[in-house]
C-alpha positions in Angstrom: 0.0 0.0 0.0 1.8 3.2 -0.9 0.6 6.2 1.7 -0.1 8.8 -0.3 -3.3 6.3 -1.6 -3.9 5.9 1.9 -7.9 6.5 2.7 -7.4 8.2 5.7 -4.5 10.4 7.3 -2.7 10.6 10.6 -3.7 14.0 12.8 -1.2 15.5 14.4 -3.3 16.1 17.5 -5.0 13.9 19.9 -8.8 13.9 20.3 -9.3 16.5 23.0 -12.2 13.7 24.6 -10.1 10.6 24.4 -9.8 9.4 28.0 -7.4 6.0 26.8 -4.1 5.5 25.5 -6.2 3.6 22.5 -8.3 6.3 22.0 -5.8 8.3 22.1 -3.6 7.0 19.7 -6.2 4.7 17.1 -7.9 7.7 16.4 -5.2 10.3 15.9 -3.1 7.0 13.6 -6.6 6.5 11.8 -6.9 3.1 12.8 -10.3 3.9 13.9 -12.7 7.3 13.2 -15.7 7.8 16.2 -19.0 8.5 15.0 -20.9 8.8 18.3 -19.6 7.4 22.0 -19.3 4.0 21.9 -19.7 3.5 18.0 -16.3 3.5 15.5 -15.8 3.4 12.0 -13.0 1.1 11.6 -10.5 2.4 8.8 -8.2 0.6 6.7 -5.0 0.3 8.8 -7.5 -0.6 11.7 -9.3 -3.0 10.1 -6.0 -4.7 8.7 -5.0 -5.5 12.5 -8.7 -6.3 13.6 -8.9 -8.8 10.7 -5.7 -10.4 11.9 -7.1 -10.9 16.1 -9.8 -12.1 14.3 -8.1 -14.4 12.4 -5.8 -15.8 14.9 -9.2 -16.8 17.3 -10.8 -17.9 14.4 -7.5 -20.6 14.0 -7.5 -21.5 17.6 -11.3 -22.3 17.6 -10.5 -24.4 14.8 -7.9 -26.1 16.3 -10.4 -26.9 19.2 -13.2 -28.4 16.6 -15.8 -25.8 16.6 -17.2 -25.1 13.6 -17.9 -21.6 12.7 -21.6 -20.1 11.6 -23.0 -16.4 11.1 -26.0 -15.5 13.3 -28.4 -13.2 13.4 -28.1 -9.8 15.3 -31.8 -8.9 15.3 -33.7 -11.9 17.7 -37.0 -12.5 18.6 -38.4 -11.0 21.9 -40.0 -14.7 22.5 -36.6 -16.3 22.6 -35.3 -13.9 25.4 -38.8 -14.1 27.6 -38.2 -18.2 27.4 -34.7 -17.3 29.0 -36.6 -14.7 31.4 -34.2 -12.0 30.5 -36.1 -9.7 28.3 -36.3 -7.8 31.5 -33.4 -9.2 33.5 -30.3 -7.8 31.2 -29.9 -3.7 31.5 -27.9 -3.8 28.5 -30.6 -5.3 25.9 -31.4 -2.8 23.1 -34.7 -3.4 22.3 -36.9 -2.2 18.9 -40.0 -2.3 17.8 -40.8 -2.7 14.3 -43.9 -0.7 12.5 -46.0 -3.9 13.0 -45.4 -3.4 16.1 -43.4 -6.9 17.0 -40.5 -6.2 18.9 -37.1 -7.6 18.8 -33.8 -7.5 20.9 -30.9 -6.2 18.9 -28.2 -9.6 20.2 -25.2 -8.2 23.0 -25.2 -12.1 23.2 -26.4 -15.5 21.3 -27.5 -18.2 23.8 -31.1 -17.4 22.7 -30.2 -17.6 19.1 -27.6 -20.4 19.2 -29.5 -23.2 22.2 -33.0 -23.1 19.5 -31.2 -23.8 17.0 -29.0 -26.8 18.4 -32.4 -28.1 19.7 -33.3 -28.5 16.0 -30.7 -30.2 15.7 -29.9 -32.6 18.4 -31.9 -35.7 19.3 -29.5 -38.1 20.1 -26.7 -38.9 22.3 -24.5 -39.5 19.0 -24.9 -36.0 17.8 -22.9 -35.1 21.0 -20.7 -33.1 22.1 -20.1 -30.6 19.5 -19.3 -26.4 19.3 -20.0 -24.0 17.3 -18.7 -20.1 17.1 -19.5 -17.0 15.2 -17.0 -13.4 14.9 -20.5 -10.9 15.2 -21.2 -7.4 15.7 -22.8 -7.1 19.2 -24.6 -4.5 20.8 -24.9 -3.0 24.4 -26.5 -0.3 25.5 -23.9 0.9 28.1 -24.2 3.9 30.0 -21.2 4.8 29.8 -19.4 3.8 26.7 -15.7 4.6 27.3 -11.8 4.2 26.9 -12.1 3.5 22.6 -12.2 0.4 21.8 -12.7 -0.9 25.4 -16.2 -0.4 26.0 -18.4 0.1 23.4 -21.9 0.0 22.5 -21.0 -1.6 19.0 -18.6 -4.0 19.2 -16.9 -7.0 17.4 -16.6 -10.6 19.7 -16.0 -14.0 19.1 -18.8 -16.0 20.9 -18.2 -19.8 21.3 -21.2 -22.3 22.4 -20.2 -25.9 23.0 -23.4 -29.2 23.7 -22.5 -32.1 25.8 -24.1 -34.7 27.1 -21.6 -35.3 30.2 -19.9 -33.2 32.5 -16.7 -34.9 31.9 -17.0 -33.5 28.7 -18.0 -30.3 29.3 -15.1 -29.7 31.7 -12.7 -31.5 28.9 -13.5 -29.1 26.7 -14.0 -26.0 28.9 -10.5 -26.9 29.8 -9.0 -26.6 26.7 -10.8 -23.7 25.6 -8.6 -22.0 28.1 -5.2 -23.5 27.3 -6.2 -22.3 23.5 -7.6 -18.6 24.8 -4.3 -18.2 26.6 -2.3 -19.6 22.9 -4.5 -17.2 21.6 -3.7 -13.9 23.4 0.3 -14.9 23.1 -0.2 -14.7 19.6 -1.6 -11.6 19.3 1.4 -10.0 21.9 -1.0 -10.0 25.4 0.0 -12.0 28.7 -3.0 -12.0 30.4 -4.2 -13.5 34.0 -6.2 -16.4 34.3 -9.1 -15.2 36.4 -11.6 -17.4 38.4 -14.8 -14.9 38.8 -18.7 -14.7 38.7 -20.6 -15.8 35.9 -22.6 -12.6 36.4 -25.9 -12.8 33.9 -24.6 -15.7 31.7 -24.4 -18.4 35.1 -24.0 -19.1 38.2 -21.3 -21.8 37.2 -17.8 -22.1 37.2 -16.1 -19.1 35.1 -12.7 -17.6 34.2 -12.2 -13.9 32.7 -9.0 -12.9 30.8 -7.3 -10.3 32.1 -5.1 -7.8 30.2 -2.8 -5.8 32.8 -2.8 -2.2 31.7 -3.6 0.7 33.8 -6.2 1.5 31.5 -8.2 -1.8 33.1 -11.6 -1.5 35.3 -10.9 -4.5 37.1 -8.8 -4.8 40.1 -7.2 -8.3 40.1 -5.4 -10.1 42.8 -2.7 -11.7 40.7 0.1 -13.8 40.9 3.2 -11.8 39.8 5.4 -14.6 38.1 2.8 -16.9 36.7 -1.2 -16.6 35.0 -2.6 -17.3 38.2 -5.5 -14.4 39.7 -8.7 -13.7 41.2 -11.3 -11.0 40.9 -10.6 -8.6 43.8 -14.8 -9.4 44.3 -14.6 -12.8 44.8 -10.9 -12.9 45.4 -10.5 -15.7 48.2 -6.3 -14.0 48.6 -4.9 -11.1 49.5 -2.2 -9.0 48.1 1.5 -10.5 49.6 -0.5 -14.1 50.1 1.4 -16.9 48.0 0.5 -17.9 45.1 -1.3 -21.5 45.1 0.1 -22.6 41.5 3.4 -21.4 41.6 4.3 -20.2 45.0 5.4 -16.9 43.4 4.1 -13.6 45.4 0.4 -12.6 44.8 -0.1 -8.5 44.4 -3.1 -6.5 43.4 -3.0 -5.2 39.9 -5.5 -3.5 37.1 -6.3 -5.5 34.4 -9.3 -5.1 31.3 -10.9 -8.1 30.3 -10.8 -9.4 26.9 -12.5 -12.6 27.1 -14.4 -14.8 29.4 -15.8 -18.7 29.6 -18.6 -20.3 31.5 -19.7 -23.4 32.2 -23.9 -23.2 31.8 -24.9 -26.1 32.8 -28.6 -26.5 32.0 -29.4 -23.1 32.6 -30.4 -22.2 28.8 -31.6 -25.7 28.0 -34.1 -26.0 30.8 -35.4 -22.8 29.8 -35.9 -24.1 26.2 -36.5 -27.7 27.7 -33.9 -28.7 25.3 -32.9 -33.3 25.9 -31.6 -35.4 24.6 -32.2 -39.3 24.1 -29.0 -41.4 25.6 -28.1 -44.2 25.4 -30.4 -46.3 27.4 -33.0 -44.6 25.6 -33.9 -42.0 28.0 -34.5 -38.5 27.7 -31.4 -36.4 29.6 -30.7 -32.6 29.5 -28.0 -30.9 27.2 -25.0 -29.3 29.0 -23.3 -26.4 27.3 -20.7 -24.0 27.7 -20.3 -21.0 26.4 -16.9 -18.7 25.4 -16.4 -15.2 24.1 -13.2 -13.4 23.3 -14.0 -9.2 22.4 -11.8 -9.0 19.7 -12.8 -5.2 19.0 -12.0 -4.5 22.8 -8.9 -6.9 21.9 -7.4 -4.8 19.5 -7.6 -1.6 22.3 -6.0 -3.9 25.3 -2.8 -4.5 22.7 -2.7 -0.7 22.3 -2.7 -0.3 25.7 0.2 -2.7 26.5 2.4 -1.8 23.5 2.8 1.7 22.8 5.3 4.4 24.0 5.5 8.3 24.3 5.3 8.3 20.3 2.7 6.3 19.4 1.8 2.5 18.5 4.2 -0.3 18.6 2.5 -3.5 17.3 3.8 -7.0 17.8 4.2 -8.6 14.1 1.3 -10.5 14.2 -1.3 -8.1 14.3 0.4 -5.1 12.5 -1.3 -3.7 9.9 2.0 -4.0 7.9 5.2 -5.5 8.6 7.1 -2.9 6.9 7.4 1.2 6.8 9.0 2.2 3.9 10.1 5.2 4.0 11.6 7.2 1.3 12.9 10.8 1.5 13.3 13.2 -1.1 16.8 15.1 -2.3 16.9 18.6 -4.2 19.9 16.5 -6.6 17.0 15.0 -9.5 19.4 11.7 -10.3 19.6 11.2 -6.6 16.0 11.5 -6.2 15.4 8.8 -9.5 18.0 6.6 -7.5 16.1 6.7 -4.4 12.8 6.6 -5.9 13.9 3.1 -8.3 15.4 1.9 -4.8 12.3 2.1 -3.0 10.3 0.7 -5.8 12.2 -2.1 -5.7 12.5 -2.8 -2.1 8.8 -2.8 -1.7 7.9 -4.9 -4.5 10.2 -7.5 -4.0 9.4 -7.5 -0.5 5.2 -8.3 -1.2 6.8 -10.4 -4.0 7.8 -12.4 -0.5 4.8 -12.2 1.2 5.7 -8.9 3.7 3.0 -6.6 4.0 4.5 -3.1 3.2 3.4 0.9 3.7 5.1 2.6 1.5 5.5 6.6 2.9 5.8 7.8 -1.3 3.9 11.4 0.0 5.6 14.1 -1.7 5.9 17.5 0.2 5.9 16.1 3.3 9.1 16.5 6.0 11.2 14.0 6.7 10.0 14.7 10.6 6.5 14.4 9.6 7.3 10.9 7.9 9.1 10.1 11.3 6.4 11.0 13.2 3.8 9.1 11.2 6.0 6.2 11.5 6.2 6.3 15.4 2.7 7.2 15.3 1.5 3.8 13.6 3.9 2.0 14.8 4.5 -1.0 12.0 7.0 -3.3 13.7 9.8 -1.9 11.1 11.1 1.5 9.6 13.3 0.9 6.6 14.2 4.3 5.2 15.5 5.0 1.7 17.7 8.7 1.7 20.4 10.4 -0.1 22.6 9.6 3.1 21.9 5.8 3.0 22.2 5.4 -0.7 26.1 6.5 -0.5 26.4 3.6 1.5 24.3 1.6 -0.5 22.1 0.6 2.4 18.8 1.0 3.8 18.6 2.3 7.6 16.8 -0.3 9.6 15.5 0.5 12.7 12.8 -1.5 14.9 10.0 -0.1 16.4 10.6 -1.0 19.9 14.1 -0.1 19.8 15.8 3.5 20.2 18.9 2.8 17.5 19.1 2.4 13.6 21.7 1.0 11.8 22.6 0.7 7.9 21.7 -3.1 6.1 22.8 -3.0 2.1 20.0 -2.9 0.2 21.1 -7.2 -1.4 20.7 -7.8 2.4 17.3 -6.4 3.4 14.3 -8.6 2.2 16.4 -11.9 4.0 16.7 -10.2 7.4 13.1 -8.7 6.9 12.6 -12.6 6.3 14.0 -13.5 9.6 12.9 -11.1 11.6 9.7 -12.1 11.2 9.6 -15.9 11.7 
């Protein structure tokens, strides 16, 4: 993608209402554009790195089996009496059509997703089995704040496993975890692994994801070495107690959630009376489970982790691109149709290698102002292309998390891009 193509453009101020390092710096990088609070346009560079969270959940539920469907957002106000929560959940948006039938705009799918496994299920050999969908959700928060953290629109991964045992339920809930944990490494985030409340969803057994940023809402008793922590609510340690898994030190800590599993029992297949025939022939209630990962709010809690005084610094696998080019002009016009065929050739034979490049090809723009931008965006790599490097015949390389740059010759460059990023 060469920048000066580039939909949208950096702004070299901060929104004067952005009370978030992710507001802060998604909107003034473009990443994302606000069109009311809680609701974002997402713009190209932003949806690059959302499609890529997206993408590494998406591999990880695969890896676990589920199968992955598309639901509906707007659900039938019957479904959500069945579950006695068309009253119960403050968040529900709720509409009324000009027939006057009225409808729940979904925050959440069990009353979409049990009805429809009902249809079916009959039989113990159709179990256990899951099923996920990456969706749009809606909340109607009262205070949408902090970007991408808290939204009233909002993209999440929502999981929804069937079983017929609770060995298998827990099996599976189990590995959920191990693969949300694989998950959130991928995409640059340690997080704690946090026994808590299943709030509306259950009264079950249920783990949040924790994301330790300052930015967070929740305050965590935590281990400080290993995953181990506890809802400071229902936190059953103290800060300075030791940890139970690893012995390490436990200490209180902020953290934002950016996922959560439950176990559900039967709570959403005795409201839809929703068996199964086993196999002695007689009719037994579905278990199910049920697993969501924001991936919206995700893409905030990395910003908040990774960043610096200057802007964004993404890990590799959810940059937008891999690469800034940069390319600076020079009054001297054979210099400039050097620099300009170097470039040219450094980014195509790059993508000819599978890198994902920006290309900063603006004319009239500073070399400061390219800098900036760079910082700003933060792409994991700045390879520049100057008058000054060029009489070394070399690109200056220079990392986004570190402070130094150094010259590589340009026959060098696409093999160490190569290995930097396996």
């Amino acid at each position: 993608m060469r920048q000066s193509q580039l939909f949208a453009r950096t702004s070299k101020n901060a929104p004067h209402d952005a009370d978030s390092i992710n507001a802060k710096y998604l909107t003034q990088a473009r990443f994302v554009d606000q069109e009311m609070a809680g609701v974002y346009t997402w713009l190209p560079l932003g949806l690059r790195t959302l499609r890529k969270v997206e993408q590494i959940v998406r591999e990880e539920m695969d890896a676990l089996g589920a199968q992955e469907i598309f639901m509906p957002s707007l659900q039938p106000k019957e479904y959500w009496e069945t579950t006695n929560r068309w009253e119960g959940v403050d968040v529900l948006f709720k509409l009324e059509s000009q027939t006057g039938k009225e409808y729940a705009l979904g925050c959440t799918h069990e009353e979409v997703v049990t009805p429809l496994a009902q249809k079916l299920v009959e039989s113990y050999k159709e179990l256990p089995f899951a099923t996920y969908q990456i969706n749009t959700k809606f909340r109607d928060e009262l205070r949408a704040k902090s970007g991408v953290l808290r939204g009233r629109e909002f993209r999440m991964k929502d999981m929804y496993s069937f079983h017929a045992t609770q060995e298998s339920l827990t099996a599976f809930y189990e590995k959920t975890l191990e693969a949300y944990v694989k998950a959130y490494a991928r995409c640059g985030l340690k997080v704690k692994v946090v026994q808590a409340s299943g709030g509306i969803f259950t009264q079950n057994i249920s783990h949040e994801f924790q994301a330790l940023t300052d930015a967070g809402e929740d305050m965590l008793i935590a281990c400080e070495n290993c995953e181990f922590g506890q809802n400071s609510e229902v936190a059953t340690y103290k800060a300075g107690d030791t940890c139970p898994k690893c012995n390490g030190s436990l200490a209180q800590m902020k953290g934002v959630e950016v996922g959560n599993i439950f176990d559900l029992g039967t709570k959403y297949t005795d409201a839809f009376k929703f068996d199964f025939t086993n196999e002695n022939g007689e009719k037994q209630r579905v278990l199910m489970g049920c697993y969501g990962i924001g991936t919206s709010r995700l893409v905030g809690a990395i910003v908040e982790t990774h960043h610096d005084e200057k802007g964004i610094v993404w890990p590799v696998s959810v940059a937008p691109f891999h690469v800034h080019l940069v390319s600076l002009r020079s009054k001297d016009e054979a210099v400039q149709s050097r620099i300009n065929s170097v470039a040219k050739e450094m980014y195509d034979g790059l993508q000819a290698e599978g890198v994902e490049v920006l290309w900063d090809d603006r004319e009239g723009v500073s070399p400061g102002e390219k800098f900036a931008d760079a910082d700003l965006i933060g792409l994991p790599l700045r390879l520049v292309v100057s008058e000054k490097t060029l009489k070394e015949d070399s690109i200056e390389w220079k990392p986004r998390n570190e402070s130094e740059a150094r010259l590589v010759e340009i026959e060098d460059v696409v093999e160490e891009v190569q290995e930097m990023m396996k």
